[in-house]
N, C-alpha and C positions, 0 to 999 in steps of 0.2 A: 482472172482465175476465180471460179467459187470455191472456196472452203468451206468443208463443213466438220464442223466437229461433233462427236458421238461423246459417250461415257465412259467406255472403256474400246478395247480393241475390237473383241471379240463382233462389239456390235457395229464398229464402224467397220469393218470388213462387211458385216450380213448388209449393211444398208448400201455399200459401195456396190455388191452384188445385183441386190434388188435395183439400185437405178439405173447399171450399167445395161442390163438389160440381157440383149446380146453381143453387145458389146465388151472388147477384153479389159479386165483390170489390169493396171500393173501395180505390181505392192514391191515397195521398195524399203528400205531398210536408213532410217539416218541415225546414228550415234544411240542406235539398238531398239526404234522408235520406230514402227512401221507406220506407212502411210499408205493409202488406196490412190489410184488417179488412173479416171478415163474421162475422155473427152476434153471436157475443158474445169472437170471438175477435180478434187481431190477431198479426200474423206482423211479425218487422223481421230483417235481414239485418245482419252482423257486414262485417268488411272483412278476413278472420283475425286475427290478432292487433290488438285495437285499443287496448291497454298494450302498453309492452315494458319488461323487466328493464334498468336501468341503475344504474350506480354513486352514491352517495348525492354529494351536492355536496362539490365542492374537489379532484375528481378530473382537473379536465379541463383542466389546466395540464399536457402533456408534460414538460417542464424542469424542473418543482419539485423541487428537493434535498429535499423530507420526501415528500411525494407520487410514490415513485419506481415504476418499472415492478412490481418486485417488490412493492409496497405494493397493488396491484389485487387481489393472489391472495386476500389477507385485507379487501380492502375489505366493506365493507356496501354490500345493494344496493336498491331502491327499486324499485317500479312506477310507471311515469308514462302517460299517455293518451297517445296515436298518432295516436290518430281522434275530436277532442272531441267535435267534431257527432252522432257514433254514441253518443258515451258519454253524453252527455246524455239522446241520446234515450232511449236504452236506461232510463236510472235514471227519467229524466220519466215513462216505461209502467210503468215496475216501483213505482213509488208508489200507481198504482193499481189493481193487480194483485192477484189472490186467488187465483192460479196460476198457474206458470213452466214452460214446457217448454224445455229445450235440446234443440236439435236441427240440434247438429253435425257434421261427421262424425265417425266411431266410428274414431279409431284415436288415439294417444301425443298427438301435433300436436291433432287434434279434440277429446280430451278436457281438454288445456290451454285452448283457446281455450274451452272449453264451461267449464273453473273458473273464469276470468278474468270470462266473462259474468255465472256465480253471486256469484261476490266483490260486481260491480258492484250486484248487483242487491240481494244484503245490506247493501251500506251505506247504500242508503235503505227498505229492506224488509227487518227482520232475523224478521218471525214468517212473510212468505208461503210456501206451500208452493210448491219447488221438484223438478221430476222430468227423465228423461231420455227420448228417443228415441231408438231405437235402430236403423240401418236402413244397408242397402248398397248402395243403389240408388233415384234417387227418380223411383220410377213409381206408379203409385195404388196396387200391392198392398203394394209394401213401405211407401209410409210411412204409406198405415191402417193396417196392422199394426204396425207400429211405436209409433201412438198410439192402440192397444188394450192393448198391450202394453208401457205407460210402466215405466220402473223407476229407478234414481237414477245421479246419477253413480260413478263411478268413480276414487277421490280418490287409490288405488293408482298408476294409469293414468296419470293428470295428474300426480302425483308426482313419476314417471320422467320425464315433458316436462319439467316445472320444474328438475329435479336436471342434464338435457341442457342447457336454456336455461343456467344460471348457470355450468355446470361451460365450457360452448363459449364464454362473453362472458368468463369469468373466464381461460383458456387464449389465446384468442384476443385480446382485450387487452394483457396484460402480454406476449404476447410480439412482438407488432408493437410496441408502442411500444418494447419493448430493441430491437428487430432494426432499428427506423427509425433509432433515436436515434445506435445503434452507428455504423451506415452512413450517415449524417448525409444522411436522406431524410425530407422532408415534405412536407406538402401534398396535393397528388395524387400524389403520387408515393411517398407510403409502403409498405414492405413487409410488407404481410401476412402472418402466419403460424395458422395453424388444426391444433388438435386433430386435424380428421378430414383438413383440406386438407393439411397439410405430408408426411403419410406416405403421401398418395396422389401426390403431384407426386414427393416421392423414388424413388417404383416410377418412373414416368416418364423420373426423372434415368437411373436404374440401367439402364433399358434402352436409354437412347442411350448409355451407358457402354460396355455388352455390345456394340449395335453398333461404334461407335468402335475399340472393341479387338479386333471380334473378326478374326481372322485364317482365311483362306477356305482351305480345303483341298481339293486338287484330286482328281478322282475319273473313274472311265470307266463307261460305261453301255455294256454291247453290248447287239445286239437281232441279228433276220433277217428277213427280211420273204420270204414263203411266198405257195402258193396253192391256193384247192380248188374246183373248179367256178366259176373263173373269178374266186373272193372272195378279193380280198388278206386277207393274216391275218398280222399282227407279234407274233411269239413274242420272249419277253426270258432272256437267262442268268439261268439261276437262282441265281447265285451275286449279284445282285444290283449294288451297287458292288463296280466295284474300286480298291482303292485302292494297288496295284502296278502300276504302266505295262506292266513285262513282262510281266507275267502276264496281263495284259487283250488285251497284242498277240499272244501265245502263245496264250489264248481262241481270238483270231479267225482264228490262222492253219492254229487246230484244226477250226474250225468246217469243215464240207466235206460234199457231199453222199454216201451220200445221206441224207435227213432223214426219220428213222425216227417212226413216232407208238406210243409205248413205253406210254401208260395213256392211259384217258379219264374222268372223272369226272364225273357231272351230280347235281345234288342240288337242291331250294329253299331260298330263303331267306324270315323272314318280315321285312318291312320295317313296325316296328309308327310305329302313326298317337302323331302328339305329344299329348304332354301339355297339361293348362288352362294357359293366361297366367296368371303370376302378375306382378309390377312389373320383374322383372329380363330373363324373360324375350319381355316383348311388347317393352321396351326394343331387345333383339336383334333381337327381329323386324323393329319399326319402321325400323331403321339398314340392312337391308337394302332397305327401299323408299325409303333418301336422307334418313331423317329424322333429327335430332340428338336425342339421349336430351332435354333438353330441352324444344324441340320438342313432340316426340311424348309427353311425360307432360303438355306444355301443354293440348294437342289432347285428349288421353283428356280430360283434368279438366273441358272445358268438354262433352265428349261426355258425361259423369258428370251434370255439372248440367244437362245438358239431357232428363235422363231415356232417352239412348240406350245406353249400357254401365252396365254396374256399376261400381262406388268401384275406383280403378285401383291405388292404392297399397295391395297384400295382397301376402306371402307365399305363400300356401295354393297348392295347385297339386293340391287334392281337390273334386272337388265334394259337398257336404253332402248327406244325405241329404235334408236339405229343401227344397234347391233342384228347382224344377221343371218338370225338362228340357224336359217335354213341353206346359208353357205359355210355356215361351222358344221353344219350334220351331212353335208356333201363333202367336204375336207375328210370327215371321218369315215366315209362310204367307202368300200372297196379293202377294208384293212382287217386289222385283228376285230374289230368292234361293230364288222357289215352288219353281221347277224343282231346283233342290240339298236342299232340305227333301226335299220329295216321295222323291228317291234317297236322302236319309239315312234316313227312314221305312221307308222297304221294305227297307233293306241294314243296320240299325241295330244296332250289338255289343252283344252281351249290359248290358257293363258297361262305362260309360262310361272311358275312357284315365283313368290317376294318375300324379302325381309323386311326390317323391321328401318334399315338404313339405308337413305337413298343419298349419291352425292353425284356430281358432274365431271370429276377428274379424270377418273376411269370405270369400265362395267367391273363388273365382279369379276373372279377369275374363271377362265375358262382355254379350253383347247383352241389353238390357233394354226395346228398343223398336224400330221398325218407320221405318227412313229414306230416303232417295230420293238420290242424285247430285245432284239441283238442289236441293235444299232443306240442304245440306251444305256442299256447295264440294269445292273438288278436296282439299283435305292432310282435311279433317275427314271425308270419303267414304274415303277411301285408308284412313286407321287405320280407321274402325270397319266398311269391306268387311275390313279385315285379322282385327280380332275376333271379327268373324261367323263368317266362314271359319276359324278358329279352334276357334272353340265346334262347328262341324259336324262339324271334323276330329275331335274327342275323341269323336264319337260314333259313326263313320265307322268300317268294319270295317278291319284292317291290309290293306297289298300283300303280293303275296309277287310271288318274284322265281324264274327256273330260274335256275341255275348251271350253268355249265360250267370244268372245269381240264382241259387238257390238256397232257401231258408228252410233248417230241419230246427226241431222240438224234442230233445232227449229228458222225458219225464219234467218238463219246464227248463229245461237248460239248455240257452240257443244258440245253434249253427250256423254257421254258413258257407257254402263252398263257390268257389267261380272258376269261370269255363274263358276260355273265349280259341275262335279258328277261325284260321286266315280263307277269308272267304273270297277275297281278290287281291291277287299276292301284287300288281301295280307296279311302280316305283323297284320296290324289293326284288322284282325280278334283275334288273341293272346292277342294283348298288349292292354290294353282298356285306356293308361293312358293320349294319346293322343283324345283329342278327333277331328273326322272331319266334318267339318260343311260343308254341302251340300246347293250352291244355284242355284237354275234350274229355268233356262230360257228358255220361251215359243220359237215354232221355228219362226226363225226372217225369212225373206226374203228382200234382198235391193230394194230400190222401195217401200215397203210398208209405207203407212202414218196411224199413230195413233194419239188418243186424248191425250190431255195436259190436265189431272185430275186437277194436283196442281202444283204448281211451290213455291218454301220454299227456302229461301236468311236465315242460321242458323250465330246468330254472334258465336264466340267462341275465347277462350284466350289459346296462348299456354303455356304448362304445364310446370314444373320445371323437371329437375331432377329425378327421382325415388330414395330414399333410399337405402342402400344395404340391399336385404334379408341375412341371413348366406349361402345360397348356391351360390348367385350371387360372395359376398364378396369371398368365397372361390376360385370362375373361376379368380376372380381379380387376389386374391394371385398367383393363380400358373400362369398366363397370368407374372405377375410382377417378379416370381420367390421370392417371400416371404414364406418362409417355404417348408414344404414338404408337402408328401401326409398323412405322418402316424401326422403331429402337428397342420397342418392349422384350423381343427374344434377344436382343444385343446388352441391355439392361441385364436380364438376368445368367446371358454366357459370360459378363464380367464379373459378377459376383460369385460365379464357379469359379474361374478364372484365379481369381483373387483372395479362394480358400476361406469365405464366407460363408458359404453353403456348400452343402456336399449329399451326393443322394440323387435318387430318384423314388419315390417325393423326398422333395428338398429338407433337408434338414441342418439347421441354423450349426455352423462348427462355433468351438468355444471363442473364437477372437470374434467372429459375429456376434456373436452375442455380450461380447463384452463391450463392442463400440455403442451397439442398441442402448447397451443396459445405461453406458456412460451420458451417451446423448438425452436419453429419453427423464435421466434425475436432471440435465443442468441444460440440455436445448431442444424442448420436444416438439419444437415446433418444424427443427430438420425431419422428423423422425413422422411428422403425419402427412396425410394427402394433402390439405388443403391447401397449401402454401403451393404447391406444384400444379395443384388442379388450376388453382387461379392463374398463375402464369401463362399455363397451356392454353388456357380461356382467350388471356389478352393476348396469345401466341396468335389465335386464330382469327382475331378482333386486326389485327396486323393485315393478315390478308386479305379479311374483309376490306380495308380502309378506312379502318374504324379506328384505329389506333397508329402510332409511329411505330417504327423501331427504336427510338432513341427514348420516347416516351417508356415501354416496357422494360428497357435497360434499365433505366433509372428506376423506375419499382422494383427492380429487382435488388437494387442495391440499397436502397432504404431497408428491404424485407432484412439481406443478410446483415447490415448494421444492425440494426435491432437483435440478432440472433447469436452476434458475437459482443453484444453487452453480457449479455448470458453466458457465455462462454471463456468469457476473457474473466469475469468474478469466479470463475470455477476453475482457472485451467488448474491447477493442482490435482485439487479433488478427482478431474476426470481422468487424469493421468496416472496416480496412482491407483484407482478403480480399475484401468484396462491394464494395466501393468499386473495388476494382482491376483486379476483371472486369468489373464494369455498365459501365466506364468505353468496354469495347466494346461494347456495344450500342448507344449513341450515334455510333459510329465509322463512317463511310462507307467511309474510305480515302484515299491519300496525296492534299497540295494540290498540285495540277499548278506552282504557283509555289514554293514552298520545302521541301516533301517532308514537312511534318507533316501531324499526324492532322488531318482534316476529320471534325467533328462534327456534330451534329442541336443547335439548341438552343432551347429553348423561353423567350420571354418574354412573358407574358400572352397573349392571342390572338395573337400573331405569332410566328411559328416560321422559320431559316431555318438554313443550314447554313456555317459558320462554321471559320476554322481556327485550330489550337491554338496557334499560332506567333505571334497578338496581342499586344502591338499591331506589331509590327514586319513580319507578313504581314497585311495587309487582305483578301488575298482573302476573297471568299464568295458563298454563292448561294444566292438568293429560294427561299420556298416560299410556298404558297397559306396563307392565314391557318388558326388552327386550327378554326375555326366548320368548314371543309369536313372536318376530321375530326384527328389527331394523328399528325405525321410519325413513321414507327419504318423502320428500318433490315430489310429481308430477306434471306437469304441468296445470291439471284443479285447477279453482278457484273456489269458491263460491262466487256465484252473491249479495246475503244478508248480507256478512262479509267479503270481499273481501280477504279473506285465499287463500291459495295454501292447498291442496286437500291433505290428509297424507295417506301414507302404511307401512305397516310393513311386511319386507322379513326377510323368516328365510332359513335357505337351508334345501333342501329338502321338505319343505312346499311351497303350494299354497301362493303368498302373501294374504293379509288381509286387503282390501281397506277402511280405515274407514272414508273417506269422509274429508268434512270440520272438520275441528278440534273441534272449537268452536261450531258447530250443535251440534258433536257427543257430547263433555262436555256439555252441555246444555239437552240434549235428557239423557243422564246416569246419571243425578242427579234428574228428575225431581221427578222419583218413591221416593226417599229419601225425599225431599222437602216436597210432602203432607205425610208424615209419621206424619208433624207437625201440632194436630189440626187446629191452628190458620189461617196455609196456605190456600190462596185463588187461582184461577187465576189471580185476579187485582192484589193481593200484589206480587206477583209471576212476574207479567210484570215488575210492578214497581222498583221489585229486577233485573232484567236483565237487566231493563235499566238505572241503576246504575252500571253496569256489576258485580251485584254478584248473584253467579248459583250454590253453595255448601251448603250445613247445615255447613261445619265446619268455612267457611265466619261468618257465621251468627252466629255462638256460638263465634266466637273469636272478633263480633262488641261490641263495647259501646254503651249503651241505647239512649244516645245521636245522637252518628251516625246515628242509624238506623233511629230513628225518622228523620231526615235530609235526607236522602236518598228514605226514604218511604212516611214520611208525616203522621203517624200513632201518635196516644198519647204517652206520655213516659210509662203511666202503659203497654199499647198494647204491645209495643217496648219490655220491661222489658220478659211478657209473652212468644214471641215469640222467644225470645234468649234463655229461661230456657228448651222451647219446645225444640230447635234446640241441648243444651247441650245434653236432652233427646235420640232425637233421637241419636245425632253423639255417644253416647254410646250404643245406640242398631247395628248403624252398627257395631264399633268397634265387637262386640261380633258376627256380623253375618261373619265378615271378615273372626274372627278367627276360626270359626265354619268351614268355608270356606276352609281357608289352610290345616284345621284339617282333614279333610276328602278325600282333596286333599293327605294329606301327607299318609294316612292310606290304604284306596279303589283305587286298581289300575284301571287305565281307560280299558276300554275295549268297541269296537265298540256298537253305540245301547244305551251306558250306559255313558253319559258325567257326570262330575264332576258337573256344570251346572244345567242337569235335577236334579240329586241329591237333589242339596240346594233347587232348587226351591219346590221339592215333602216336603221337611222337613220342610220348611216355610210357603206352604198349612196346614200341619199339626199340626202348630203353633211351632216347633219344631229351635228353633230361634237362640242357642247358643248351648256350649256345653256340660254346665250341664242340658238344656234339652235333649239334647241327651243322655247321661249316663240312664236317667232317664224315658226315652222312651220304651216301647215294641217290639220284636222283628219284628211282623207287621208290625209296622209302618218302619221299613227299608226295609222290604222285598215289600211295597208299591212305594217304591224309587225305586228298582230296584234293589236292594241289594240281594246276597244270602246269606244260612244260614252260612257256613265258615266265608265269609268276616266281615256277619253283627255281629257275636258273636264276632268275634276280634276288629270292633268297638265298641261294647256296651263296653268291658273290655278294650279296651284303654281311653274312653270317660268316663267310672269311675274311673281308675286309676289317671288321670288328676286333676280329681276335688276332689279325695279323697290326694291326694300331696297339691294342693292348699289349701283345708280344712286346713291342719294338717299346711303347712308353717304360712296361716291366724291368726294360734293358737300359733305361736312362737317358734317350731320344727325345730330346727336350719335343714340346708339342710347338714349338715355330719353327723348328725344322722339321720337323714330321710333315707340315703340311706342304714345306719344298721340295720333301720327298716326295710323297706321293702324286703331285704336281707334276712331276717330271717322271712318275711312270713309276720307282721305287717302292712298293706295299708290302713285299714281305721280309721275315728275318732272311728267309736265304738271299733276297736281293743281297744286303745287307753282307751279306757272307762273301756270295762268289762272284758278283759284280767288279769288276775291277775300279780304283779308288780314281783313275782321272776320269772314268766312265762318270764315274757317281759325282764326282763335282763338275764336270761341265752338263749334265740334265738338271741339277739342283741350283745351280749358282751358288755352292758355298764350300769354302776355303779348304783345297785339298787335306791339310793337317786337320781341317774339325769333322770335315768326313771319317779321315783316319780316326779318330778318336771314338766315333758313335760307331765304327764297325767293330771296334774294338772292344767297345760296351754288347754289342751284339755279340759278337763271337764268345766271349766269355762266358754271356748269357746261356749260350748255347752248345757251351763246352769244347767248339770248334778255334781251329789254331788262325792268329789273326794272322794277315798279309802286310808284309813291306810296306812303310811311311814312303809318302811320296810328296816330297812338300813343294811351294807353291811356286817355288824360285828355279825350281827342277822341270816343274810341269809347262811352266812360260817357256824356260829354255828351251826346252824337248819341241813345243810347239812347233819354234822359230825355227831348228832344223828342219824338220820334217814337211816344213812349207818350201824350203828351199831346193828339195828334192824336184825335177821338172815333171811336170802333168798332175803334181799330186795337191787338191788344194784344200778349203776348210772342210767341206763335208766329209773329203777323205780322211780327215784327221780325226772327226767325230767318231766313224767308224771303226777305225784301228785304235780308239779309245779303248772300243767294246773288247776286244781282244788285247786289251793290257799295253799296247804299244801306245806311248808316249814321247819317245824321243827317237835317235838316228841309231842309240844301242841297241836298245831292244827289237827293232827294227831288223837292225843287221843280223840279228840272231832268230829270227823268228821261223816257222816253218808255214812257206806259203798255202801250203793244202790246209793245218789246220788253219790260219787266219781267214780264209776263203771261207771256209765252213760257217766261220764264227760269223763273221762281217760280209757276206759277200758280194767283196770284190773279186774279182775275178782272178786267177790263180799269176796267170800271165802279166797283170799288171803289177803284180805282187813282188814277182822276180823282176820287171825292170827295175822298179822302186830298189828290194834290194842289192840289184845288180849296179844300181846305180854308186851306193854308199861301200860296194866294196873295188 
């Protein structure tokens, strides 16, 4: 059997495709783990990594005095599985296997993942031959040629991954755990620090530093605004800024007509077409159609697997010589893109556009198949019309452009204005993503004099800095050499991630800047490029074979020893530094009752905002539990309560901006509040401006209080706290009516949990034993269907027929023998007959008796005759003695109260029939028999 393994599934399916040919696949399924197999081949799909590097055992105690942070850098490390199901499978094939293709992708990352597979595959197959595929795009050319063309791994290559993997868990370990431990953070809540992440969040820190500091300097612009054949034309002083007031006002008082045209200049320009995509720069491009580096390397990758672009993560920014333009611009013919093909064929530049980097791994990005808008979806359409357009551009002849300068003379005070129009639109005919802005100017001639419309002296301040967008931050990184091409957008999706930055453009949150600030006074050397740039260096020196792996590990760990001498002298220091600033991030702003900090705080799923002044200030205020996402503090305030502005981020969800804290607690109570007759708006004011904004304040005041705080009578007082106990138990019941339906009706688009309650509470429909007791309409008015709504009505009686019967004294280990055997409600309970109910329960006629008896009472109903245990045996034994009649029949004449050969004899067989049916006939032999 040949085996081959892919990356993940998606691609070993496309490649089992492509070799099967016409031939059928069969895809099978093992312990959830599909496999491809035609011929004599089978194809299985990876998950990427499915081991990962970890510390060998006894590392995973934070706290251990022998096991300390610095003790990571020299630990031993171990590979464990990630993905058993894969791993088995993987080895179960490779057992019977006579040849191994890897067939991952071809770069640092793919060729680790593709040694990990070989490893797996040698510990149960150490003689099969193992080879490699090789290929950049999985469409039928590249990857039969890639398996015509087998050759071996590349253990150089995977080297350098391995040497990155241990060097980044070994950096990135030991220094979270000092920098948690320092700052006495865990849990979730620990602070991460990273190799490549910490000196790229530092850039971050530095340039809201730069902003913050920087100081605006004031400047004047003069201009004049002219005309010629009717075309306004705005000329600007050639002197540019000025940054002497007098002299800018001296400018304009010079300025005067008439306004002489002293030169004219026209020339072209050539506007050359872009260069190939390579990872950094389709990154750029994507950010300008809205898309997050992220994102959009997400998109490329699944465009990659699906045989529509080529492997996104390259360098190269050359196209190879062997790449073959003219069978990618045939791919594209005949689709949405004929009509641009067609003009780039006919208008086609010599030689295709080059960048600036060339390398052998892979071409640049480009189209590798033939897509449609509907078959895409909108963001997966968007990027690869972006790389299309792209790939036509590089082929696309330059624009050029006319140029015009002209130089005017206002009384000695000089101008100048410039022109330029797109004289051969080229390139920009394809790519629309640039856009060119055309300005045409009237024809000038020297010697000619024009009027002086206006003359405009603008003051203006120069601007700070610009933020890092993620695609700017990204040119930084690979400008600095921080990371690579396949981790730099994964670098900075974990430092969002991880509530470090926030924005678009990024902007450093207060715990970011407090680890910066912390690192950068006592280990600045985490905190710069250089230490990461050289790593990357000797990363690359790796695969050249210029270097070991074992050699760069160990530089690596000299570097962090030396960095946690720094660190371990300061651990104090740094910890009370980050402790003393995160301590605002938390911070909303002053309590409207005693003037301390008002915090965020989090206790298990429940989150609410609390003040510092505990226990002696009780104030606080509710937030939504954390399931709807994690309260964090943003920068607006509220002008009227001078709060800090709260959100709650969940991943995967939109955040959920809920404003002022205090509004929104103030706005979500007020509906509760007039639930209470007595409630006004004046006493309403007067409670807020005592700051109390809940019913359960108000139920839990003293008569006294209140009147103190309101100014009301004590009877008044008295009234409105009984109203308030009132209501706070109608919410109670609405609450629970709430979770109840939450827990029951699955959400589904169109149909919130939300509109739900509210349609039920139109309906007066308020708790849960009104719902039990509701009509099927009235759910299906909700939005409810009939499935759902029948399984609420019988959950929503079940509930309240439990609580009945516990109300009633039904201890809950019986309850559950009841219901067991069929028994749910009180009137079971009532008119069930008592050897019924203990032969479906198994339990002791007399304690039956007892809990119906608790029942009845319950329910004001007259209880039935003790029928105790000694009675019920005897009764048994008769009634089996009767002929034909045997145990099931004895079950059933339970259900009609007959227990013995008395009752029996006395009974009337049409109603027994009824009850039990038996037959009327068999009824009378039985008691024809006993008399």
């Amino acid at each position: 059997m040949h085996l081959i393994i892919a990356e993940k599934n998606i691609s070993a399916n496309r490649i089992a495709q492509i070799l099967a040919g016409s031939e059928k696949v069969k895809a099978t399924k093992d312990g959830n783990v599909s496999t491809y197999s035609f011929d004599t081949r089978t194809v299985v799909g990876l998950k990427g990594h499915v081991v990962e590097v970890d510390f060998e055992p006894g590392y995973t105690n934070w706290r251990s005095e022998v096991h300390t942070p610095r003790s990571l850098i020299d630990a031993g490390t171990v590979k464990k599985p990630t993905e058993k199901k894969i791993v088995n499978i993987i080895q179960k094939l490779s057992k019977k296997a006579d040849l191994v293709t890897i067939a991952t992708d071809y770069d640092t990352e793919g060729e680790l993942i593709g040694k990990e597979a070989y490893e797996l595959v040698r510990a149960v197959n150490p003689s099969v031959r193992i080879n490699r595929a090789r290929f950049s795009a999985i469409t039928p050319a590249e990857i039969r040629s890639a398996f015509e063309n087998l050759t071996d791994l590349d253990f150089a290559l995977a080297a350098a991954g391995e040497a990155r993997q241990t060097v980044d868990l070994m950096w990135g370990a030991a220094l979270t755990r000092f920098i948690s431990l320092a700052a006495r953070r865990g849990g979730k809540n620990i602070l991460s620090v990273g190799r490549v992440q910490s000196p790229t969040l530092a850039m971050i820190v530095e340039r809201e530093r730069e902003i913050e500091n920087f100081v605006p300097q004031t400047y004047w612009m003069l201009s004049l605004t002219t005309e010629k054949d009717g075309m306004p034309v705005e000329a600007r002083h050639t002197a540019g800024r000025f940054t002497d007031h007098e002299a800018a006002l001296a400018a304009k008082k010079g300025t005067k007509e008439p306004l002489v045209i002293t030169d004219v200049k026209e020339g072209q320009k050539t506007d050359r077409a872009p260069t190939p995509f390579d990872t950094t720069t389709f990154i750029v491009a994507a950010a300008r159609l809205g898309l997050s580096a992220a994102n959009a390397m997400r998109i490329a990758e699944d465009l990659y697997m699906n045989g529509y672009i080529s492997y996104p993560r390259t360098d190269n920014t050359v196209y190879p010589k062997s790449l073959n333009l003219n069978g990618i611009l045939d791919t594209l013919k005949g689709g949405v893109f004929d009509k641009d093909v067609a003009w780039v064929r006919q208008h086609r530049r010599p030689v295709p556009t080059r960048g600036k980097k060339e390398s052998t791994d892979h071409p640049p990005i480009h189209p590798t198949g033939a897509a449609t808008r509907e078959a895409l979806g909108q963001d997966r359409w968007k990027v690869y019309e972006l790389v299309v357009r792209r790939f036509l551009a590089t082929l696309s002849p330059d624009a050029t452009w006319t140029t015009t300068k002209c130089l005017f003379d206002a009384s000695g005070e000089p101008y100048t204005a410039t022109g330029g129009r797109l004289l051969s639109v080229g390139w920009r005919r394809i790519y629309p993503y640039s856009e060119a802005k055309e300005n045409i100017l009237p024809a000038f001639v020297p010697g000619e004099l024009l009027p002086i419309k206006d003359v405009n002296l603008e003051e203006k301040q120069t601007q700070p800095p610009a933020r890092f967008s993620q695609s700017r931050l990204i040119q930084v990184m690979e400008e600095l050499g921080l990371g690579t091409k396949s981790t730099r957008h994964e670098v900075i999706g974990k430092l969002i991630s991880r509530r470090y930055v926030e924005g678009n453009p990024l902007r450093p949150t207060l715990v970011g800047r407090a680890v910066i600030d912390a690192l950068d006074n006592h280990a600045e050397t985490i905190t710069e490029p250089e230490m990461t740039r050289t790593l990357e260096e000797h990363m690359q020196l790796i695969k050249q074979r210029e270097r070991s792996r074992d050699d760069v590990v160990t530089e690596s760990r000299e570097m962090l020893h030396k960095v946690f001498d720094k660190l371990e002298a300061h651990e104090k220091e740094i910890g009370e530094e980050i402790m003393e600033q995160t301590a605002e991030e938390h911070t909303v702003g002053p309590c409207p009752v005693c003037g301390h900090d008002l915090r965020i705080r989090h206790l298990g799923v429940s989150q609410f905002i609390g003040c510092t002044g505990y226990p002696e200030c009780r104030f606080n205020i509710s937030l939504p539990g954390s399931t709807w996402g994690k309260a964090i503090r943003i920068e607006e305030t509220c002008e009227k309560h001078n709060l800090a502005h709260v959100r709650l981020i969940r991943k995967g969800s939109r955040p959920w901006d809920i404003g002022c804290p205090l509004c929104s607690h103030i706005a979500s109570n007020v509906e509760a509040l007039r639930m209470m007759p007595s409630m006004t708006d004046d006493l309403m004011q007067r409670l807020h401006a005592h700051h109390i904004y809940t019913v359960s304040e108000i139920a839990g005041m003293q008569p006294g209080d209140f009147v103190n705080a309101t100014g009301v009578r004590t009877n008044e007082a008295e009234q409105v706290i009984k109203e308030a106990e009132a209501a706070l138990e109608v919410l109670r019941r609405r609450s629970e009516l709430r979770k109840f339906v939450r827990k029951v009706v699955p959400p589904r688009k169109g149909r919130s949990h939300a509109k739900i309650i509210k349609s039920f509470l139109e309906q007066g429909i308020g708790d849960i034993r009104a719902l039990s007791q509701a009509e099927p309409a009235a759910l299906k008015k909700a939005g409810i269907g009939d499935a759902v709504a029948t399984e609420l009505l019988a959950a929503a009686r079940g509930l309240c027929n439990e609580r009945a019967l516990r109300e009633a004294g039904v201890p809950a280990v019986s309850l559950k023998k009841y219901q067991t055997g069929g028994v749910a409600t009180p009137d079971d309970f009532c008119y069930l007959p008592i050897p019924y109910l203990s032969s479906k329960t198994g339990i002791n006629p007399e304690t039956v008796h007892k809990h119906v008896d608790m029942v009845c009472r319950h329910l004001g109903r007259p209880t039935p005759a003790k029928v105790t245990k000694a009675a019920l045996e005897r009764g048994r034994k008769e009634l089996l003695e009767i002929p034909g009649l045997g145990e099931a029949t004895v079950e059933r004449l339970y259900l009609a109260g007959i227990y013995d050969a008395a009752t029996l004899r006395e009974a009337d067989p049409e109603k027994v029939s009824s009850i039990t049916g038996i037959p009327k006939a068999r009824l009378h032999d039985y008691i024809g028999y006993l008399k």
